[in-house]
Phi, psi and omega in degrees: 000139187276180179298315138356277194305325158326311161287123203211138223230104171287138144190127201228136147249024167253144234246339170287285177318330168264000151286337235236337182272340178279307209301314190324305183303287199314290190338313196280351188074039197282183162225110173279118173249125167267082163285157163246007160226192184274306242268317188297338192276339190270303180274333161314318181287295179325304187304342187194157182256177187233174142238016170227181155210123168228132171202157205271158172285317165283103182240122175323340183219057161148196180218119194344330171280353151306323186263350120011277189285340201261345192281331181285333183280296172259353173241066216276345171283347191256121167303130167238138186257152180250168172242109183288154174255135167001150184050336187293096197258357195272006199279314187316329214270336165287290215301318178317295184315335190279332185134354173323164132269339162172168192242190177198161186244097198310194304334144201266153181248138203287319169271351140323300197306319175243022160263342178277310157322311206299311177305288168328300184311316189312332181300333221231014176287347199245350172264063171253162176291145194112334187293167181313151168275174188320330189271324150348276164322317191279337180291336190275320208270155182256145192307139170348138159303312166359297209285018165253015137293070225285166159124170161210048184287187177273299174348327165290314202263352179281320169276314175314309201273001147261027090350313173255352142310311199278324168306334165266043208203136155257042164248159181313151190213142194226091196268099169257177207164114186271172196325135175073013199249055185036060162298296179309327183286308185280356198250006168285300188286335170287313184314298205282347161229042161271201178283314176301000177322305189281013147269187175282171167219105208261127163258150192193123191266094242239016215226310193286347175225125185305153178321293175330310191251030200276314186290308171289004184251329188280309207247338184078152169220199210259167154293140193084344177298353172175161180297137198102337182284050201304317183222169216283176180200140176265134183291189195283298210312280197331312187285356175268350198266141231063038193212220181222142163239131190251095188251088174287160186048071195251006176279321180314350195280144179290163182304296191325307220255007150256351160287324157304295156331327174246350158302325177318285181303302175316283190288357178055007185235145187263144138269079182309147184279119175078039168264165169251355172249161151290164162266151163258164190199142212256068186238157196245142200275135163186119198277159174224078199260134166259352177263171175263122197272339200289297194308324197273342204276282180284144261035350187102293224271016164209130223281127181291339160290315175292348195262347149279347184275307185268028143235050160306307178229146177248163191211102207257128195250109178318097182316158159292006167281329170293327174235062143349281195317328198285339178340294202268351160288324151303315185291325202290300179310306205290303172322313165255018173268342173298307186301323186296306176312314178307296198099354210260035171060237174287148186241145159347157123252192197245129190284154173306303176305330157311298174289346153268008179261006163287296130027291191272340175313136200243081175312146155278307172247021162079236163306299188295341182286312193317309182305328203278308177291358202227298202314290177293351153324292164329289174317323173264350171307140171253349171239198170307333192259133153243148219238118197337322167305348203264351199276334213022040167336299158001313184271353171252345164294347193235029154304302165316346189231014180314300203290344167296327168301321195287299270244279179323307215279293182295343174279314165331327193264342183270327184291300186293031181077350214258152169295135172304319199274355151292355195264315211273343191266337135309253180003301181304338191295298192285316169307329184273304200321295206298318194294335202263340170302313207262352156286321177099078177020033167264115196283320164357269171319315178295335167267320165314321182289341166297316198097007211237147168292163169291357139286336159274331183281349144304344196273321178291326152312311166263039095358262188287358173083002170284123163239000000 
């Protein structure tokens, strides 16, 4: 730890608390400067640099979140944490908005307090004087996690750099977003470059585990605690700790279990089912939606506390109708990660007109749909190039007239006398037949080109008796 980090600048104007708070730090081997106002709190910050700031909200000439702003305004490297009185969740929850890192609560618990220093200091280990310079560093160092947010629209370049903000921050963050537009990816890159970078990072889809089993699994339980509970088990919380946890599809969460949820977030402690104590747990919380939660709110069906506790800052990740420009920098990347997956050495490339009819496409899933058209491009190309036909746009544009073909496909099977259902599985019949032809009979691929998984499409090959 440098000389910088070391330093850490207190200010309390109760005479206990701030011994008790001094006494904590110096323990940690910290070097503690103390104030009892914002104006002493003031003249310290001039006098020196620090690597922590933790102050009471309540100052004899004033109120601790002035200096919240003006320390996020002139001192934008130094974390500060505030310390809130019991309950007050709506002050924590402004001092986050403003630039804090992160708050505690009185009475203060010593061991919160000092993973939460520990986590803050991880910022400022890399600013000592003396250190490499910038051009050095950047030379030394292997490229941004950043740049595997590919593009460089303004749209993009606008969530990186709140990205690498929200990262230097513990506050709750609500990564909203429609379907495929890298919600899970922007909430990894705040994890890895932040101070929690070297811890886990648990995504937990809140959509994906039945109700029943919802409470052990976010929280764990004891052995014995219900039937089946052969042995003691760690929850979601425990296994995020020191690290993030990513509770996607989080509007999917039930009532019981955002009420659990948010004693979580308040109290920084787990109860596992059949414990008689919390546990405690150090994680930094951050949510994910493709639905817009406020319409669920006023509705009732998510708790409006909770939904101010998790949307402190929202961060909103851009469909590709939003970074158009960004396209052709994706088709290029997504293309050679298919040839390295893939094995197949050199891949297609894309003709202009194939990228602009990519371009003009009116995606449903965004980035993952983009992946999904080049995946079946590849496949389906017969030369080097790939050609809009190779693209099968077609199949996603002509949704709307599906049920008229479906509509045509039954007057037909009625003009010939035929059963519909000997009619349609013929169709099926030829559709598995035609992919395994355009696959070069690689079912993997033939099955991505269906859309369909590889267990189904075996189960339909011994159906029809195709080998």
């Amino acid at each position: 730890m440098n000389q910088i980090s070391k330093r850490v600048l207190v200010i309390d104007d109760e005479p206990d608390i701030l011994e008790l708070l001094d006494m904590t730090l110096s323990r940690m081997g910290l070097e503690v400067t103390t104030a009892e106002d914002l104006a002493g709190a003031r003249r310290e910050l001039q006098g020196g640099e620090f690597g922590f700031c933790l102050t009471d909200m309540r100052l004899p000439d004033g109120n601790g979140l002035k200096l919240v702003e003006e320390i996020a305004e002139h001192y934008p490297n130094l974390p500060t944490a505030v310390i809130t009185a019991h309950g007050k969740v709506e002050d924590a929850v402004y001092a986050l908005k403003i630039g804090a890192f992160d708050f505690v609560s009185k009475p203060v618990d010593l061991t919160i307090l000092r993973q939460l220093v520990n986590t803050a200091l991880k910022l400022r280990r890399d600013e000592a004087p003396g250190a490499a310079t910038a051009d050095a560093r950047h030379a030394a160092q292997p490229a941004s996690p950043l740049d595997r947010l590919t593009g460089s629209s303004p749209a993009i370049e606008q969530c990186k750099e709140m990205i690498a903000k929200l990262a230097r921050s513990q506050a709750p963050v609500l990564v909203s977003g429609d379907s495929g537009s890298g919600k899970e990816l922007a909430a990894r890159l705040i994890h890895e470059l932040g101070p929690r970078g070297d811890g886990p990072f648990v995504p937990v889809n809140c959509g994906a585990i039945p109700t029943e089993l919802m409470e052990s699994e976010f929280f764990g339980h004891r052995k014995g605690s219900f039937t089946g509970a052969n042995a003691d088990k760690e929850g979601l919380l425990q296994a995020a700790d020191g690290g993030t946890l990513l509770l996607d599809e989080i509007a999917d969460l039930p009532l019981h279990m955002q009420v659990k949820l948010l004693r979580v977030i308040q109290e920084k402690a787990v109860m596992p089912i059949g414990a008689r104590e919390e546990v405690p747990v150090d994680v930094r919380i951050l949510s994910a939606t493709h639905h817009p939660l406020k319409p669920l709110v006023e509705s009732g069906k998510f708790r409006s506390d909770l939904y101010f506790r998790l949307n402190v800052i929202d961060l909103h990740m851009p469909g590709l109708s939003e970074r158009v420009e960004d396209i052709p920098l994706l088709a290029e990347r997504f293309l050679a990660e298919i040839g390295e997956q893939w094995g197949d050495g050199e891949v297609p490339s894309l003709s202009p007109e194939a990228l602009k009819a990519l371009q003009n496409h009116p995606y449903t899933g965004n980035v993952r749909e983009l992946m999904n058209i080049l995946q079946r491009a590849v496949t389906m190309c017969e030369g080097n190039v790939i050609q809009p036909a190779d693209l099968l746009l077609e199949r996603v544009e002509v949704h709307d007239s599906a049920r008229q073909a479906e509509a045509a496909a039954v007057a037909a099977a009625k003009d010939e006398d035929e059963s519909l259902d000997a009619y349609m599985e013929g169709i099926e019949k030829k559709m598995l037949e035609d992919a395994l032809v355009k696959a070069r009979y690689n079912k993997t691929r033939a099955a991505e080109l269906l859309g369909i998984s590889f267990r189904s499409f075996r189960y339909k090959l011994k159906k029809f008796g195709i080998d």
